[in-house]
N, C-alpha and C positions, 0 to 999 in steps of 0.2 A: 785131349786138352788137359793140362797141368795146372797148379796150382802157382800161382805168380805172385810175387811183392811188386808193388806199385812202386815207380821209380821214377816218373816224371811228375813235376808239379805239375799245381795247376795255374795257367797263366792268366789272369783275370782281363778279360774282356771289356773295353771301354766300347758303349753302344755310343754309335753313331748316329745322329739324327737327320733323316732326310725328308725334307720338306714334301709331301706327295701331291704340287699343287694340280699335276693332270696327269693321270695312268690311264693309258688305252691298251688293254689286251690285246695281244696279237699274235696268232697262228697261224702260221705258213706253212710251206711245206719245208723250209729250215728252220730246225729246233735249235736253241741255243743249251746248249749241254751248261744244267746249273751242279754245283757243287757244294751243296749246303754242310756246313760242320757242326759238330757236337763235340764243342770244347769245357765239359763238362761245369760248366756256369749256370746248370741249370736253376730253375727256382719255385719251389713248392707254392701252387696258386689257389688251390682247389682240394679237399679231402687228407688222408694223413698217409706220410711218406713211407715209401716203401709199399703199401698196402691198396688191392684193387680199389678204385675211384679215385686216386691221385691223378692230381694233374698238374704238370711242370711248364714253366713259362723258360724257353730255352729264346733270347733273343739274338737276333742280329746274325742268322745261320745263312744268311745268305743278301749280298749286298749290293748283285748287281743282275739282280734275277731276271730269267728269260732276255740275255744279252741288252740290259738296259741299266739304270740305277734305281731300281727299285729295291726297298729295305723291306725282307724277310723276316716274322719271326717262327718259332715254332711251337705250338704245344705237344707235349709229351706225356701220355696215358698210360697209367695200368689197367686195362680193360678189364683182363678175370686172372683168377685162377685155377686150373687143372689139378684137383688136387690137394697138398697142404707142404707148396715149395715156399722156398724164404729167400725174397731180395735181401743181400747182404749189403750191397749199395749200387744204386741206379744208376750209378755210372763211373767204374772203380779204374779209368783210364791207365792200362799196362805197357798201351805196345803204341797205338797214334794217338795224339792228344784231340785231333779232331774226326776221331772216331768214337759213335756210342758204345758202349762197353761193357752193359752191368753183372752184375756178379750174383750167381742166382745158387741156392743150395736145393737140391734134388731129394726128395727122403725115397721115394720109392718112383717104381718106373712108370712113364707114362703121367708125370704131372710136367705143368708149362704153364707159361705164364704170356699171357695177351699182351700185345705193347699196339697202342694207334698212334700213330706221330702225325699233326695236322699243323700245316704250312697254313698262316693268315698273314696279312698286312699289318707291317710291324706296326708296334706300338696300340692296334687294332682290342687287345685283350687287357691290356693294362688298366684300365679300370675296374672292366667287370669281362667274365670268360664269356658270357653271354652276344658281347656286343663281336667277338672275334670275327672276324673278316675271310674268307675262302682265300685262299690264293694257288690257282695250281700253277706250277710250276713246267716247261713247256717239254723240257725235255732232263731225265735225270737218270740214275743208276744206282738199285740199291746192290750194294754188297755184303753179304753175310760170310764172311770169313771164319774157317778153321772150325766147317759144323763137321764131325768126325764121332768116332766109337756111339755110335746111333743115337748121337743127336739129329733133334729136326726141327724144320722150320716147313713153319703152313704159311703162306702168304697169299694176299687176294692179289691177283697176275692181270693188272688193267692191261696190258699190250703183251709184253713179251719175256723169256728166260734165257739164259745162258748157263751151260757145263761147258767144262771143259774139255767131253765128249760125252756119247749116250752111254758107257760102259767101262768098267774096270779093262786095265789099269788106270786109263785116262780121268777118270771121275770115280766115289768112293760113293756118289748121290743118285738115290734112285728118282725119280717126281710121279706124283699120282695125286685123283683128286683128295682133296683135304675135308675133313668133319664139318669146317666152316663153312658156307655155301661163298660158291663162286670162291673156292681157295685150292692150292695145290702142295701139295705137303713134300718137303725135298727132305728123303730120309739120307743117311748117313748108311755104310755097313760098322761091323763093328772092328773096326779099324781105326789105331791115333795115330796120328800126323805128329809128329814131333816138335814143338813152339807153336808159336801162330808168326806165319808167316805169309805174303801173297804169292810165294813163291810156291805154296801146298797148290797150287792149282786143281786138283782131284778133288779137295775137302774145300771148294767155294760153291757158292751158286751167284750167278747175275741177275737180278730182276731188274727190268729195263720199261720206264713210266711215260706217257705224255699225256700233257693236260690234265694234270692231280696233282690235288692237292692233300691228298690224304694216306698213309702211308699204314697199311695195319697187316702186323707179322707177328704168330705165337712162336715161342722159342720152348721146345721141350727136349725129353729124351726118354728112350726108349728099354735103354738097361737098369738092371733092380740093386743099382750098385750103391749103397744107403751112403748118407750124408754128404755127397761128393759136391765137392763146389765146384763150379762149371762158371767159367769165364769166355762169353761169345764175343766175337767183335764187329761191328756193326756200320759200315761207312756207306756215303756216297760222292767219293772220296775220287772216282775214277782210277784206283790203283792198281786193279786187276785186269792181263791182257790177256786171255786164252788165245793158244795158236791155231787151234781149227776147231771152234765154239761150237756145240750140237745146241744150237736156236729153233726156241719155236714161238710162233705167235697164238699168243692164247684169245686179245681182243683188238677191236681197233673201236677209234673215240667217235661220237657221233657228231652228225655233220648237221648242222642248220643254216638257214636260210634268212636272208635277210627280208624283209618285210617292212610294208608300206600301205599305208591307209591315210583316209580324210574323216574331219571330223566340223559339222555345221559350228558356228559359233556359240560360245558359251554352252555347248551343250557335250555329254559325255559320246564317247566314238561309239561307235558297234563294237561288240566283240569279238577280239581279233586272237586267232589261232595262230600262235607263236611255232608250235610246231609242225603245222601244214608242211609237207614238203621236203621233212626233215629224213635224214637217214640213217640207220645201223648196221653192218654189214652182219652183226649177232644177233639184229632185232630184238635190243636189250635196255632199251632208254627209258629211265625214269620220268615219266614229266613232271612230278611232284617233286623232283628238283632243279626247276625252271629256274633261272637267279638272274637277276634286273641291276645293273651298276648303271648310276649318273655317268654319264662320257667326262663330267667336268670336277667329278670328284667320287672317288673310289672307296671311300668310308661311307657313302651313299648307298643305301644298297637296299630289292626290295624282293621279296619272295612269297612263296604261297602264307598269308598270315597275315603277311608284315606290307604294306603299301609302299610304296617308292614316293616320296614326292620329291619334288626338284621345285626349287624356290624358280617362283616366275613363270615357270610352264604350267602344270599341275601334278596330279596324282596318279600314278598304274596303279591298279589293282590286279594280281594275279593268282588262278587260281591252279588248284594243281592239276589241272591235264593243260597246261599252257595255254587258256584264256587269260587272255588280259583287256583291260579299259582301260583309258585313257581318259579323265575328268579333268578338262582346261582351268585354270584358276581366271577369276572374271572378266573380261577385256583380255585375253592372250589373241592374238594370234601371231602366222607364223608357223614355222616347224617345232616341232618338239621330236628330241631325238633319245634310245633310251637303249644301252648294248642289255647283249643278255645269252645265254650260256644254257647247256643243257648238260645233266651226267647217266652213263649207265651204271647197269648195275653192279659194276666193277669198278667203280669211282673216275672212267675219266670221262673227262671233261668237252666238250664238243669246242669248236671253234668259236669265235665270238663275232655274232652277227649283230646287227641294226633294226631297229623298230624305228619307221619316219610316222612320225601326223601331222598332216599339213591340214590347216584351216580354210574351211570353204565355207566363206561366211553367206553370201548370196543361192548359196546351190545349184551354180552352174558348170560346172564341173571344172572350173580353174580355178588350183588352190592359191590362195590368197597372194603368196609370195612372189607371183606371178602376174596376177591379175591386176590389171592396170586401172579396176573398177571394180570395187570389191563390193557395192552394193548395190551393182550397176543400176543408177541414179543418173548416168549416161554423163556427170561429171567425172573427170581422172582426181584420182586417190590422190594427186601433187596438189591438184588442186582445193584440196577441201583442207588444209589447211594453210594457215601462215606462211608469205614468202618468209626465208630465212629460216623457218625453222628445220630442223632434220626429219627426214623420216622417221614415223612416231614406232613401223618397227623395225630399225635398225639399231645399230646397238656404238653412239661414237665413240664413249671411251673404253668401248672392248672387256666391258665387265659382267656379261652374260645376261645385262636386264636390257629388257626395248628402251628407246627413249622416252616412249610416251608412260614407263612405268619408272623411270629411274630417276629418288629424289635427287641423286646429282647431276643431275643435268642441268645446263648454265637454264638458269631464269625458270627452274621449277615453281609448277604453282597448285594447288591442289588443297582450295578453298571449305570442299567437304571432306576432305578425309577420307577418299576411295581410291588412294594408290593412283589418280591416273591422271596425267597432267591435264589442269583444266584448259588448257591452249588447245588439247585438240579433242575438246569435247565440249563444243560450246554450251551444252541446255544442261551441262553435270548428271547426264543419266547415265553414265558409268558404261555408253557405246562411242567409239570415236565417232566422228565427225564423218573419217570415210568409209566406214562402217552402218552410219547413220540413217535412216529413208528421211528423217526430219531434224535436222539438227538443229534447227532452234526449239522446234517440240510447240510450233505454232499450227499445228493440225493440218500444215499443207505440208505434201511433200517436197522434197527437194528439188524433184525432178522436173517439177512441175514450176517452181520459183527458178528457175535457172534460166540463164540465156536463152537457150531454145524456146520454140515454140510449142512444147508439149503440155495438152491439157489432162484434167483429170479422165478422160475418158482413153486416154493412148495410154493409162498404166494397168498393172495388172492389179491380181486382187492381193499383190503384195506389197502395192504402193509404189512401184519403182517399173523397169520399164523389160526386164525380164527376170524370170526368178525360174522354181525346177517344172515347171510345166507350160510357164506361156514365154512366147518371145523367145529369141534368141542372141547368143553371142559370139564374138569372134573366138581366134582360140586370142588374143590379149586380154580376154575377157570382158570387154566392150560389149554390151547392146547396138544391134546391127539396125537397131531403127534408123530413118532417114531423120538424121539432124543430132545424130548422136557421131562421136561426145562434143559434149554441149560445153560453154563455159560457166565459169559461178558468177553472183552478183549479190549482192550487199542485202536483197531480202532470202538468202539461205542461213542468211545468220542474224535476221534481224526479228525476234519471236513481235514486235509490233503491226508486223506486215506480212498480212498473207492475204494479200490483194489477188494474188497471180490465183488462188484456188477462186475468188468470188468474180474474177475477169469471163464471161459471157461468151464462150469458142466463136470464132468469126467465122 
């Protein structure tokens, strides 16, 4: 590799803004091959340029990532140094403008310089580096171009590699494992290739990625040839085609499982093992890098530390062997749903599965969404409130809150100030109505004020007419007592009358 005058501008990048009002990750078994660029825009965000702990905010490297419109940015790391080499500049573009590039001075052999490249949710860092967002990327291709006269590159190998065969003449690169754990060092012989071209096929190597979002490669060299300035070229650019590619698979990404649990009202679930079930074909999965995204907003995000809440549902808490809770915020119920991710030790990324919690507010074992009698009270859930009004958990104008919690709902009312419409909660103890064993909170139960015939002596000892050890239900979730379901009547909701509990069984 030769020493080059820089001959293309640089064309300045106008960042596009895309609204991310709903991102759902998705991994098939078709990768959409992304093509991220380094059109040398990059922007000092973090530490001082040029020098290990820099960090570069390179935006808008990719704008329709994993075959959709999702807006890419990157951060750009100098990790360490080997040594006492000198970036001349981090990205001195000679030969492709959307190729990384940098221009590194070598004093003696065996120094190199760390580079981590990390793919987040654009606009995700631009406040603070802290808040940046993961994003991997589904399917990609790093190329290192024109590594020759025993230069090398260590790269950590999530899946797979490409030469352009295992051996001279066909290839110029030996591979063997690398210093850095879980990396494989693609040496060069001492041999130059004349320019940088992709047509050197011998002096490339392929590194081929899925589900990573992280990208970390040292670039050094091996001869004691002082001062030389060394210009590497860097794309994933898809420009290189080998005609009979010597491939090999180093990892493959772990696989998890979708999951499902119930959780009593207002009360926090059991702990639930996210990765029960899960698999490595390397037996290599981190679980302390578990990661929890809102399905309805992808800047949402929660991990071992950090808690996930989701307005209106509640809070996951996850810890790092893939435990998590689930804590309902007061009166939820309903599903709660929560994607969530796992990576090995080779940074990729597992597929993205589903955490459901459905509420089973009665504890009969039909969660609530279902249950045509959610405290079976042997009245139907329509019936305890209001004709005309909507279902308190449905959601009508499609904005992600129930109705019974959502100020805009036509004719909101919400007398003390607990989020929940007082319509369907008649005595304001912050439990809906069909939720409720006493909704007017006049010390009889409901079940017992209702049209049927049922006295204090046909309920259990949880006030209602079965609950998780007496009585039973259908699978609608109905109490199979004879005279259930009952109708309502004007003392379920009238706290002055509670005649029906002091009425004498005939």
């Amino acid at each position: 590799m030769k020493i080059f005058i820089r001959f293309q501008s640089i064309i300045k990048q106008v960042r596009i803004f895309l609204c991310l009002c709903l991102v759902s990750f998705s991994f098939g078994n078709t990768f959409a091959q992304s093509q991220p660029i380094f059109p040398n825009t990059q922007v000092l965000i973090q530490g001082t340029a040029n020098q290990p702990g820099a960090v570069y905010l390179v935006e808008d490297v990719e704008l329709t990532a994993n075959g959709g419109t999702v807006d890419v940015d990157a951060l750009l790391s100098i990790v360490s140094f080997t040594g006492t080499p000198t970036i001349n500049s981090i990205d001195n573009t000679q030969f492709v403008q959307d190729r990384f590039e940098p221009e590194i001075n070598y004093d003696t052999a065996e120094e190199a310089v760390r580079w981590r490249i990390q793919f987040i949710v654009a606009g995700s860092a631009d406040s603070n580096i802290a808040n940046a967002i993961p994003f991997p990327l589904e399917s990609y291709t790093l190329e290192i171009i024109d590594l020759d006269a025993e230069e090398w590159a260590e790269v950590i190998v999530p899946f797979s590699y490409e030469l352009a065969g295992s051996s001279q003449p066909q290839s110029i690169i030996t591979a063997a494992s690398g210093v850095i754990p879980n990396s494989i060092r693609f040496t060069s012989a001492n041999i130059t290739d004349a320019g940088v071209s992709t047509a050197n096929t011998r002096s490339i190597v392929k590194v081929n990625y899925k589900n990573v979002s992280v990208v970390d490669f040292t670039l050094g060299r091996n001869n004691n040839d002082p001062n030389t300035l060394r210009n590497i070229s860097v794309g994933f650019l898809g420009e290189v085609v080998f005609g009979s590619p010597f491939v090999v698979q180093v990892n493959n990404p772990p696989v998890v499982t979708n999951k499902s649990a119930t959780t009593i009202f207002n009360n926090p679930s059991a702990s639930i093992n996210l990765l029960a079930g899960s698999s490595d074909i390397e037996n290599n999965i981190i679980p302390a890098s578990i990661f929890l995204v809102d399905p309805n907003n992808p800047f949402n995000i929660g991990k071992p530390g950090t808690p996930l809440v989701i307005p209106n549902e509640g809070t996951f808490v996850v810890d790092a062997t893939g435990n998590v809770v689930f804590t309902p915020v007061n009166g939820f119920t309903g599903i709660a749903l929560v994607n969530f991710t796992v990576e090995d030790a080779l940074g990729a990324t597992s597929n993205v599965s589903v955490l459901t919690i459905s509420t089973d507010f009665d504890g009969d074992g039909i969660i609530d969404s279902v249950d045509l009698d959610d405290d079976n009270d042997g009245i139907l859930d329509t019936d305890e409130y209001a004709s005309g009004l909507p279902d308190p958990s449905g959601d009508l104008d499609s904005d992600n809150i129930p109705n019974y919690f959502d100020p805009t709902a036509p004719g909101f009312v919400d007398t003390n100030g607990d989020g929940i419409d007082d319509r369907y909660d008649y005595d304001l103890d912050g439990i809906l109505n069909q939720l409720d064993i006493d909704s007017d909170n006049d010390g009889c139960p409901d079940a017992v004020e209702a049209a049927g015939s049922f006295v204090l002596a046909d309920l259990t000892s949880s006030n209602n007419l079965a609950d998780t050890d007496e009585g039973s239900v259908g699978i609608n979730g109905v109490p199979t007592n004879v005279g259930s379901p009952q109708g309502t009547t004007a003392a379920v909701l009238n706290s002055a009358d509670n005649s029906a509990c002091n009425t004498p069984p005939q």
